[in-house]
N, C-alpha and C positions, 0 to 999 in steps of 0.2 A: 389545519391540513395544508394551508400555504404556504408553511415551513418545512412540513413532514420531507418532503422528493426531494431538496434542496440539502437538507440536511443529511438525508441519509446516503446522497450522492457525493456529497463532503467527503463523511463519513469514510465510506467504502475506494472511493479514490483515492485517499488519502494513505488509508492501509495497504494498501491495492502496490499503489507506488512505491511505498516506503520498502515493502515486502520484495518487490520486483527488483530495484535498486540495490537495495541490500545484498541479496543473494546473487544478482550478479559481481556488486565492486569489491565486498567485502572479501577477503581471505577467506581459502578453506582449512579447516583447522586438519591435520593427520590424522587418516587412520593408519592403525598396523596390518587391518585385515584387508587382502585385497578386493575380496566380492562383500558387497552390503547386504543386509536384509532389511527386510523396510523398519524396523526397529532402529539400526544403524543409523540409516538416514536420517530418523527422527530426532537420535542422538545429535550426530552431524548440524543440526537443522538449530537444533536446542544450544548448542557448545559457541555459536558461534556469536562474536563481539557483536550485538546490536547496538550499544550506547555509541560505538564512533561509526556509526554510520549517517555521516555529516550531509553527505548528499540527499540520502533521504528524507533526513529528516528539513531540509530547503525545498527538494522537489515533490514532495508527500504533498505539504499545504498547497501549495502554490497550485497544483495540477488541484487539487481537490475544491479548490477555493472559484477556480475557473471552473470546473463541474457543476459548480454549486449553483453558480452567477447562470451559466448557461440553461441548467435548469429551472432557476427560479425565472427569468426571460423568458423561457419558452412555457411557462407554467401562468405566469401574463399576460402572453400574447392567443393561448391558447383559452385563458378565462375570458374576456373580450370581444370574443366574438360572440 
């Protein structure tokens, strides 16, 4: 259970970031149609190059890794008393 929060704050940061990063630096790929329906979007969402998203995948861990520390710290100091 002293890994569990640490881990799955990793975890979820890590995506979290990756996800956020992505979708802002990456390129949007064209559509033809001007208005979307949420289908579209998911296309849009699905189409798009996630293997060169470089920064991501540097600031995913990194941010996720300090989540983790910071959790597990506070998950120490909170056992302790």
């Amino acid at each position: 259970m002293k890994w569990l929060n640490p881990t799955l704050s990793f975890l979820l940061v890590t995506l979290g970031v990756y996800f956020v990063v992505g979708w802002c630096l990456l390129p949007q790929p064209e559509f033809e149609i001007s208005e979307h329906s949420r289908l579209d979007r998911f296309h849009l969402l699905w189409s798009m190059d996630w293997g060169s998203n470089t920064w991501g995948f540097a600031l995913g861990p990194a941010c996720g890794a300090f989540s983790g520390w910071l959790t597990f710290r506070k998950g120490n100091r909170n056992s302790a008393s």
